[in-house]
N, C-alpha and C positions, 0 to 999 in steps of 0.2 A: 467159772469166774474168769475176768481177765488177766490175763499176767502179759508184762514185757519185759525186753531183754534189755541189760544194764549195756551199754555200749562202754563201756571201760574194762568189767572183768565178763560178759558175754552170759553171765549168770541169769535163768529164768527166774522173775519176782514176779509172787502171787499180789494183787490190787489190795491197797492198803497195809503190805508188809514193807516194814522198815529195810533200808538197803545202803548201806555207807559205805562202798568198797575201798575208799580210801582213807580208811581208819584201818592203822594196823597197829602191830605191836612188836618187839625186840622178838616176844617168843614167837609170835605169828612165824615171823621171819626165818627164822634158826629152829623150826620145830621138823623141817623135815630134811635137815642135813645130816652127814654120815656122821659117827660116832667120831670119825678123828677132828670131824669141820666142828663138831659140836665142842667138844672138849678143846679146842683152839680159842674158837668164840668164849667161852666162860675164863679162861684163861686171859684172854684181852681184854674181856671188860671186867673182870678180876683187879689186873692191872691198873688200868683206868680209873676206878676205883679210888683205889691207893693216891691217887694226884689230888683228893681233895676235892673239895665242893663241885658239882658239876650237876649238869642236866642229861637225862640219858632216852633218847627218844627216838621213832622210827618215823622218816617220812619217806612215801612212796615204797621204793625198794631199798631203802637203807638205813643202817640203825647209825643216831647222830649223835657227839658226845660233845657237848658244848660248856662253855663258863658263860661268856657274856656272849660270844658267837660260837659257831661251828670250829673247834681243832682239830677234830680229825672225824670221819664216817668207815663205817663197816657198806659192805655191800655182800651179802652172804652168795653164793656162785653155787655150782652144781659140784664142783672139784676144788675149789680155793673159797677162801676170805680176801676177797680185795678191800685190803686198807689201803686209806687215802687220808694223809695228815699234811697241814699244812707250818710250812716253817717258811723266817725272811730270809736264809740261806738255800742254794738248790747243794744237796747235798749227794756225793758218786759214791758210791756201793755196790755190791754184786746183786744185795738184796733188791735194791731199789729196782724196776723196771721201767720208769721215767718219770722225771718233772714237768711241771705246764707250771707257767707264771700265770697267777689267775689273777693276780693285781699289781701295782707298784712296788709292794712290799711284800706280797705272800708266793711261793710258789708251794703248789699239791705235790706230792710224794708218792707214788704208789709200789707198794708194796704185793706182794700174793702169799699167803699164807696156806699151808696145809695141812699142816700137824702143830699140837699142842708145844712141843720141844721147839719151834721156831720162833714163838713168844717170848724173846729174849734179848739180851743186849746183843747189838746197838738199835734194836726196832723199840725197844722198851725207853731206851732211852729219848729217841728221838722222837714219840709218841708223851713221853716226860716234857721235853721242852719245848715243844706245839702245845701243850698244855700252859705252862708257864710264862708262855711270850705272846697267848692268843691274845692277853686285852692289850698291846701293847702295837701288834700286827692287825687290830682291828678299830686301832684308835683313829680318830678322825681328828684333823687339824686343827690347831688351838686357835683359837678369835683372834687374836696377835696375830697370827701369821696368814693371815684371810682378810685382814683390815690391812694390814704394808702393801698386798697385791693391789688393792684397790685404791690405793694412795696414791700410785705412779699414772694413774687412767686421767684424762684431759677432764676437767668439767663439763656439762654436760652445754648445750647455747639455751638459753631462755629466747622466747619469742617476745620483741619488743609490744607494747602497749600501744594501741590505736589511741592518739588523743582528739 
């Protein structure tokens, strides 16, 4: 039979076998981390959890925890959990390892995780209110204030009429 190679994960597919390599899943992910990465991970999205309604889901290499957008993503590592939570404040910590302003209003957080016992305040907390301020850091400009921009702009010339 023929088969070809997946040019994304390099995997040999026999001709007419199904092949979606970029369908994965939270456990896909975290299924072959160490016992301490493991038990941190369950412990974060434990957490997470607890904040109320949310959506929990993996794209590409990372597992994503959202309400109406993204608030904060896991990235599972060989050695750490690289959390990445977004808040409208850049917030200095020891924990923290840098901010990037990713919009007018949100800047990314990143964190590294290793063990279970670091799942705690002030990351718990600050993973709390990236939760509670996402729709608010994701909200888009109300009609009112997108009509007054447009209000100051010259009219536009009409082209007179040949008579």
């Amino acid at each position: 039979m023929a088969s070809r190679q997946c040019h994304h994960c390099k995997q040999w597919i026999e001709k007419d076998e199904p092949h979606d390599c970029w369908t994965t899943t939270p456990a896909a992910l975290t299924r072959d981390l160490p016992e301490d990465l493991q038990d941190a991970w369950e412990r974060l999205r434990d957490t997470a959890m607890e904040f109320g309604e949310q959506r929990v889901y993996a794209s590409h290499n990372s597992i994503m925890f959202s309400r109406t957008t993204c608030y904060f993503f896991v990235r599972p590592r060989k050695k750490v959990l690289e959390v990445v939570f977004f808040l409208g404040r850049a917030v200095r910590a020891p924990q923290i390892r840098s901010v990037v302003e990713t919009s007018r209003l949100k800047k990314a957080h990143v964190v590294y995780v290793q063990h279970r016992d670091e799942v705690e305040a002030p990351i718990t907390e600050w993973l709390q209110e990236a939760y509670e301020r996402s729709d608010a850091l994701s909200a888009k400009k109300p009609a009112a204030s997108t009509a007054r921009k447009g209000a100051n702009k010259a009219p536009k010339k009409t082209a007179k009429k040949k008579r």
